[in-house]
C-alpha positions in Angstrom: 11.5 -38.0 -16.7 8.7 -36.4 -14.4 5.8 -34.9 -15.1 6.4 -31.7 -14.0 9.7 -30.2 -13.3 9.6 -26.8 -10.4 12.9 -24.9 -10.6 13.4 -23.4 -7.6 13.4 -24.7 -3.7 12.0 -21.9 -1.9 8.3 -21.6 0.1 6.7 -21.3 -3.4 8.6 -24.7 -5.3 8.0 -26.6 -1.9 4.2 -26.1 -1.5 3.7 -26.1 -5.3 5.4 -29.5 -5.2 3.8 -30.8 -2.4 0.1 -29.8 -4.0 1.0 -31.6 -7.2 2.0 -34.7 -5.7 -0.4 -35.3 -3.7 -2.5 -34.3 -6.7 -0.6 -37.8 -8.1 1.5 -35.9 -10.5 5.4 -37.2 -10.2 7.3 -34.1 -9.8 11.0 -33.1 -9.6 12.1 -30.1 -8.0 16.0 -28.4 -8.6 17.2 -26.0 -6.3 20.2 -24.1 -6.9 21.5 -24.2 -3.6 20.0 -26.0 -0.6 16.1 -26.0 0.5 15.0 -22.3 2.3 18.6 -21.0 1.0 16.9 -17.5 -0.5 14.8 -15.6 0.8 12.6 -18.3 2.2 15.2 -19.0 4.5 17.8 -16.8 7.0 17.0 -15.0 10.5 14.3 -13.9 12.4 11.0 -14.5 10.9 8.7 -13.7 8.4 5.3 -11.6 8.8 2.3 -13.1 7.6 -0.2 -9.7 7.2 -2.9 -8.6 6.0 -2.3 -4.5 7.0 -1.2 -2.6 4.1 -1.6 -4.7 1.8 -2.9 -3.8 -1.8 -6.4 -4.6 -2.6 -6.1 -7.3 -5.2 -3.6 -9.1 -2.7 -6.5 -8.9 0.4 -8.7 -11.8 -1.4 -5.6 -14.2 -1.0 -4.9 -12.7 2.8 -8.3 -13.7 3.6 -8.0 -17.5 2.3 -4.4 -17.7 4.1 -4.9 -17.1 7.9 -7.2 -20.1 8.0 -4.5 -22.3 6.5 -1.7 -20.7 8.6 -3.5 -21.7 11.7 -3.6 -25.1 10.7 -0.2 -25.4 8.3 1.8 -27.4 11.5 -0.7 -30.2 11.9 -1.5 -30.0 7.6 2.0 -30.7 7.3 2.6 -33.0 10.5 5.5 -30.8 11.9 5.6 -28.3 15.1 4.0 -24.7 15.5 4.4 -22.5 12.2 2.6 -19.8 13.4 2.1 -17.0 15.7 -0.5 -14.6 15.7 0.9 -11.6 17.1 -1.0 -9.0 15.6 0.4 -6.2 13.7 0.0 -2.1 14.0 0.8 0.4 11.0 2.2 3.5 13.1 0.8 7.1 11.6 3.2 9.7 12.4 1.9 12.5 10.2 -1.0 14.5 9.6 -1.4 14.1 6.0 -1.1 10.1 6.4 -4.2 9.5 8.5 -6.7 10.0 6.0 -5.1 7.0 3.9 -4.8 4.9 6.9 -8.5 5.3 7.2 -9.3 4.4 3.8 -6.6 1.7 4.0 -8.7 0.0 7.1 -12.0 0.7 5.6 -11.0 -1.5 2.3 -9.7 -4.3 4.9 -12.6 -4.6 6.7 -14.5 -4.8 3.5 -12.6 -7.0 2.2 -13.4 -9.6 5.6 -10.1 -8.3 7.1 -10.7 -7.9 11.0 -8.8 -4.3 10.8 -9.0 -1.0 13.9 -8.2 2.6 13.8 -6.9 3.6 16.6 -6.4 7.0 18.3 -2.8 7.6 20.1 -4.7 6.8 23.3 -6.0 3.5 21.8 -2.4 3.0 20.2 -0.3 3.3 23.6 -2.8 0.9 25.4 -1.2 -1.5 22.9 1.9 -0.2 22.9 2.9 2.2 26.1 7.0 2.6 24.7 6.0 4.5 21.3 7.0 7.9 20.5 4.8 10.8 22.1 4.3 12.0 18.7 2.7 9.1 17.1 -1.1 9.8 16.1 -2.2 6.3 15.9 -2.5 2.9 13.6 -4.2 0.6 11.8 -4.4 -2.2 13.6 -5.0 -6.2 12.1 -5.3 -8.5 15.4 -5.2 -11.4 13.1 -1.9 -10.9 11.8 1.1 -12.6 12.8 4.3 -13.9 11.9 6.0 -17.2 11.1 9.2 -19.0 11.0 10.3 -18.8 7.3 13.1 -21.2 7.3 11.0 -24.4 8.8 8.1 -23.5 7.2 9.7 -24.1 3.9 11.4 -27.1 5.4 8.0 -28.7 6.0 6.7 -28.4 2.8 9.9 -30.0 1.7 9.7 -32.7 3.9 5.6 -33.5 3.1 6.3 -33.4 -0.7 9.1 -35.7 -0.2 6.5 -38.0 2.1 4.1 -37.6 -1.1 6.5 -38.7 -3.7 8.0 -35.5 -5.1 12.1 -36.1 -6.2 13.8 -33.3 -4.7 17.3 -32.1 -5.6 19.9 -29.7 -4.3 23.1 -28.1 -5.6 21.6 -28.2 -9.3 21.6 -25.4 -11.1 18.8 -24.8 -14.3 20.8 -22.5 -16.9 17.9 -22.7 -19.8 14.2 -23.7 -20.1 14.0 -26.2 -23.1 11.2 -26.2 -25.3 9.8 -27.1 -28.7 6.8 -25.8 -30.9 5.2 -24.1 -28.4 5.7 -26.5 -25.2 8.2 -26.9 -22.4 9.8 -30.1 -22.7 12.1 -30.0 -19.8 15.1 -27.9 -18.3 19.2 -27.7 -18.9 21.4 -27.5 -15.8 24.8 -26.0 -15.7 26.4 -29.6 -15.8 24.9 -29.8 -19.0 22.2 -32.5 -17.7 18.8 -32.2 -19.5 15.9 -33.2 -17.6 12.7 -33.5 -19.2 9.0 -32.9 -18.5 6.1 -34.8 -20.0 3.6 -31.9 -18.6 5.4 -28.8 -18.0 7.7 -26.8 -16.0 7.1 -24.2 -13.2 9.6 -22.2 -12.7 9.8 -20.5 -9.1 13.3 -19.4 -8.2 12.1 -15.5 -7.5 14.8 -13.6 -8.8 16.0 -15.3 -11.5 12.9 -15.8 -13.1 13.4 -12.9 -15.3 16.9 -15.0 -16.4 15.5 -17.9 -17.2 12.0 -16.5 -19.0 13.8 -13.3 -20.3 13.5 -14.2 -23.9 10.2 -14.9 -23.9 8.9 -11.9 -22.1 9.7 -8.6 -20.7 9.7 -8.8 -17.3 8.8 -5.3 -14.9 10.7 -7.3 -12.0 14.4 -6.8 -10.7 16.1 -8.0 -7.5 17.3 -6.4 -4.4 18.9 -7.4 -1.4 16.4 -6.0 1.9 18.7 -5.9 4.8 17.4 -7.7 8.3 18.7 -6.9 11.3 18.4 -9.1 14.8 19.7 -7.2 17.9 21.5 -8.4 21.0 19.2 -9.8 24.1 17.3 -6.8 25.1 16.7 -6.7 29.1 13.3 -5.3 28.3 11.4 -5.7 25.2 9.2 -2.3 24.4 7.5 -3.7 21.2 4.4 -6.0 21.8 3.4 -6.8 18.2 4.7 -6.6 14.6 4.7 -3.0 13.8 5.1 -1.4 10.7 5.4 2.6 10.0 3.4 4.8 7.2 6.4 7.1 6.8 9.0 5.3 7.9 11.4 2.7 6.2 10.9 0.2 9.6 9.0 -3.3 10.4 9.8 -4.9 13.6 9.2 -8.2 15.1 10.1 -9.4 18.9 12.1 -12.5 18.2 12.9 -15.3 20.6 15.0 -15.0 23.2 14.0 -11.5 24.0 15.5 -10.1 20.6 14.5 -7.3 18.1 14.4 -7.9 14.4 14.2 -4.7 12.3 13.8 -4.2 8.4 11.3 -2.9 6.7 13.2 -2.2 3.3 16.7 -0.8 3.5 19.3 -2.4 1.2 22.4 -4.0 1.2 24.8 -4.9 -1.4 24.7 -8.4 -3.5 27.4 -9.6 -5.8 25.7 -11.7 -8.4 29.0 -13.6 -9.1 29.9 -14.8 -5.9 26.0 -15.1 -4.6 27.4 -13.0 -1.7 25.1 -10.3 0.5 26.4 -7.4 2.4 24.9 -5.7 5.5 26.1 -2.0 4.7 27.2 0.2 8.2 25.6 3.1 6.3 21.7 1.2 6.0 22.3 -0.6 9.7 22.7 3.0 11.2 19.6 4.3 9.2 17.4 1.6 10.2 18.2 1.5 13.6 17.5 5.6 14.1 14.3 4.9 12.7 13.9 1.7 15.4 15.0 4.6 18.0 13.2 7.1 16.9 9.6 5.0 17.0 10.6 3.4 20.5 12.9 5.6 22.6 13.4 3.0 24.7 15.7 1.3 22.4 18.7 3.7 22.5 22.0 1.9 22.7 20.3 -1.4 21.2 23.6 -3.1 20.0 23.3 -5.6 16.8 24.0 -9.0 16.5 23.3 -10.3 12.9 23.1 -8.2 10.0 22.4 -9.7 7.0 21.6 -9.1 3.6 22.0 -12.2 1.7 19.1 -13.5 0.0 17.4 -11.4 -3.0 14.0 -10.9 -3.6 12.2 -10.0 -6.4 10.3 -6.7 -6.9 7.8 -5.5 -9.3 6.6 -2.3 -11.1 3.4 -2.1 -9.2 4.3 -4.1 -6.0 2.6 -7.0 -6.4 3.6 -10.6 -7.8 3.4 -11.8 -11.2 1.7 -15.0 -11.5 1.0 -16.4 -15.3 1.6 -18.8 -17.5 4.7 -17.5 -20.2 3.5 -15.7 -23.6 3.6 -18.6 -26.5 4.4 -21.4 -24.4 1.2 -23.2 -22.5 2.7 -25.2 -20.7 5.6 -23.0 -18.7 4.2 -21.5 -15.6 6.1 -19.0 -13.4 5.9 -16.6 -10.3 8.0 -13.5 -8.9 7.8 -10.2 -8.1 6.8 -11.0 -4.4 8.6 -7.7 -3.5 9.2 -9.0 -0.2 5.7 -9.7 1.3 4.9 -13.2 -0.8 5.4 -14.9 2.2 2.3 -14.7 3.8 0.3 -15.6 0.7 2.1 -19.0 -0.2 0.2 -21.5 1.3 -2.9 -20.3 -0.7 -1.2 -19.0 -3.7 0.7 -22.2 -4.2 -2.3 -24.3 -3.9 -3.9 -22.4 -6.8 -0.8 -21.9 -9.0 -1.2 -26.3 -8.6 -5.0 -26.1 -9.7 -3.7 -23.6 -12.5 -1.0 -26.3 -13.7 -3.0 -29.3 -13.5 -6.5 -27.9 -15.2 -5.2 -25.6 -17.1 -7.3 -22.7 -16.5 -6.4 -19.7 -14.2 -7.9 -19.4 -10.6 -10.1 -16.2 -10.5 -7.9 -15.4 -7.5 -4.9 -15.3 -9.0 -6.5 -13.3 -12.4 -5.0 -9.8 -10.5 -1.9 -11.1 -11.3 -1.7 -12.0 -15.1 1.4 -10.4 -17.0 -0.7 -9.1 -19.4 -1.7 -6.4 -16.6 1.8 -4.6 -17.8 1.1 -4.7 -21.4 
């Protein structure tokens, strides 16, 4: 028996587990697959940003770069980290007035954030289309690696006493008269919590919690695309678009990741995700058609195999589950969580262990639905 059992062995279960046991709880984590296996895990990296974001999620932003510039030596492991900056292109007219307001609420919200004028824009960024108006403009942004990130936490908690286990599979969340007293695996094992359970697998959340609330969150599989070695790399920083269904991040070895939302196809049976020729040729014209200079950029990974969660408003739900106080849960990340984990899943720990919710994380409540 452990104190607290985390389903789910992605950024979120990792950290979570980590702050608990250091905290001194004894803690067992079950992941379905392997460690970083979701969408934690796979190619190119993950953006940690504060540009764009929604207002209750800049708070969180704010508290995280101070952590991310620190995570590698926090959690005794290489570089995690690179601040790159990021740009949010403005193609159109009638989309410059909310880029405006969009960097005036960052930079009240303590969010270093720039509007800049096309001039201003192609000082940054010479290879962008003429008709580009400008961006906003976050010099503290960055991006991560996603896969050793979560690797690290895995390996601290470990070093701090949490149980970890892979290839387990949690089917039901057991509980009696109001409490959580442990989980059921597909084997049929039962493993029991004295304290509670935290359940953190993203999209199957909704599965494992469905009876007990009705949750505004489904799944879909965001395709990422890495390209072949470019001989010249046009795009300086992490750039998003205001119009345009596009992110893209230089990747080592002189490589192009783009995604920004287009979808493949998942089979829920056989856990399998396909890149579709139909999405790779849309987001690569709209790669082309911000950068000229990428025409004939050739692919070499597409992939589309790890769901994430998405939510009604586009933000994550982060509560404890209606009638049952001690069952705690988070998803809906809708494929931007990633940058908010370090300080998310240091207060979903404070949450668990006193009992009372962060003020941080109050944005997030599932009652915000009702």
């Amino acid at each position: 028996m452990a104190e607290f059992v985390i389903v789910g062995g992605g950024v979120y279960g990792m950290a979570t587990a980590w702050h608990l046991a250091r905290a001194g709880a004894e803690v067992s984590v079950l992941e379905r697959k392997a460690i970083a296996s979701g969408a934690s895990g796979g190619p190119g990296r993950r953006g940690v940003r504060a540009n764009g974001r929604d207002h209750r999620e800049l708070p969180l932003m704010r508290a995280a770069f101070p952590l991310w510039e620190s995570l590698h030596e926090i959690l005794q492991c290489d570089g995690l980290f690179e601040r790159t900056g990021n740009l949010r292109l403005t193609r159109r007219e009638q989309d410059v007035p909310a880029a405006r307001a969009q960097a005036a609420m960052q930079n009240r919200a303590g969010i270093e954030t720039h509007v800049l004028d096309a001039r201003q824009l192609r000082a940054l960024e010479p290879h962008v289309e003429a008709a580009t108006l400008g961006a906003i403009f976050c010099p503290g942004d960055g991006a991560s690696d996603h896969t050793r990130t979560t690797r690290a936490y895995a390996a601290a908690a470990g070093r701090a006493g949490a149980r970890i286990r892979e290839a387990v599979e949690v089917v039901e969340i057991i509980d009696d008269d109001a409490r959580a007293t442990g989980i059921r695996t597909a084997a049929g094992e039962v493993v029991e919590a004295a304290r509670g359970v935290i359940v953190l697998s993203n999209w199957s959340v909704g599965d494992l919690l469905g009876p007990r609330a009705a949750f505004p969150v489904w799944s879909e599989a965001f395709q990422v695309l890495l390209s072949r070695p470019l001989a010249d790399m046009p795009v300086r920083h992490v750039v998003g678009h205001a119009s345009r269904t596009l992110s893209l991040k230089p990747e080592a070895g002189n490589r192009l990741m783009i995604s920004g939302g287009h979808r493949g196809h998942y089979d829920r049976e056989s856990h399998v995700g396909t890149a579709l020729p139909d999405a790779i040729a849309a987001n690569v014209a709209e790669a082309v058609a911000t950068y000229p200079t990428l025409a004939g950029i050739e692919i070499e990974t597409a992939d589309a195999g790890h769901l994430e969660s998405v939510s009604l408003d586009q933000i994550p739900v982060i509560d404890r589950a209606p009638g049952c106080e001690n069952l705690w849960f988070a998803t809906g990340w809708c494929g931007h969580g990633w940058a908010i984990a370090p300080v998310v899943a240091d207060l979903l720990a404070r949450f668990v262990i006193e009992g009372l919710r962060p003020d941080l994380l109050a944005p997030f409540a599932l009652s915000r639905f009702a």
